[in-house]
N, C-alpha and C positions, 0 to 999 in steps of 0.2 A: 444492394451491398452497402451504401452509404446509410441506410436505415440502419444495420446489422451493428455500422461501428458508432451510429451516435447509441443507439441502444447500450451499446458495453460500456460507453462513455457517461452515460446518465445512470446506469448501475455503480460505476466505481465512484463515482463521486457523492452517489448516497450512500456506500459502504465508510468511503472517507470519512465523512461526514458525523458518525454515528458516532464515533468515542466522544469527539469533543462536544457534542453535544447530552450524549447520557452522562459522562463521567467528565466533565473538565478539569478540574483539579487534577485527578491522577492522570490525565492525558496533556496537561501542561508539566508535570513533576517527571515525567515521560520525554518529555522534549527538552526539557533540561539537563536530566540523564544523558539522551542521546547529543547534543550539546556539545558534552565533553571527549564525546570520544574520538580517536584518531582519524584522519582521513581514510586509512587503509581496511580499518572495521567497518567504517562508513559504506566505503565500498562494495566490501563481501558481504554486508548485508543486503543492499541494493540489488548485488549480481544473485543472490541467493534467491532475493525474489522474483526476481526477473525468469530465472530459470522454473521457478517453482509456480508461476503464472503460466511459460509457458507447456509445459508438461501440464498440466491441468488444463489449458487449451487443445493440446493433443489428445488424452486420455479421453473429452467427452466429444472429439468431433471424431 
């Protein structure tokens, strides 16, 4: 089981990994963007993903 979760964990973090590395610039102009905006957007984007990760954890197990 502990296999199962450094596996997802060594996936997400070459997934992370990939903007700033192919495209830096627009993924630093990206984080400046995001930067500005409210706590409460911040948020609902967060929770957006969060939901949207786990529904796609559900859908393929």
């Amino acid at each position: 089981m502990l296999d199962f979760w450094l596996a997802a964990l060594g996936l997400m973090l070459v997934l992370e990994g990939l903007m700033p590395f192919i495209f830096p610039k627009p993924w630093q102009e990206t984080l400046r963007k995001l930067a500005q905006w409210q706590d409460g957007q911040v948020r609902f984007l967060g929770l957006s993903l969060m939901l949207s990760g786990l529904l796609l954890i559900y859908w393929i197990r």
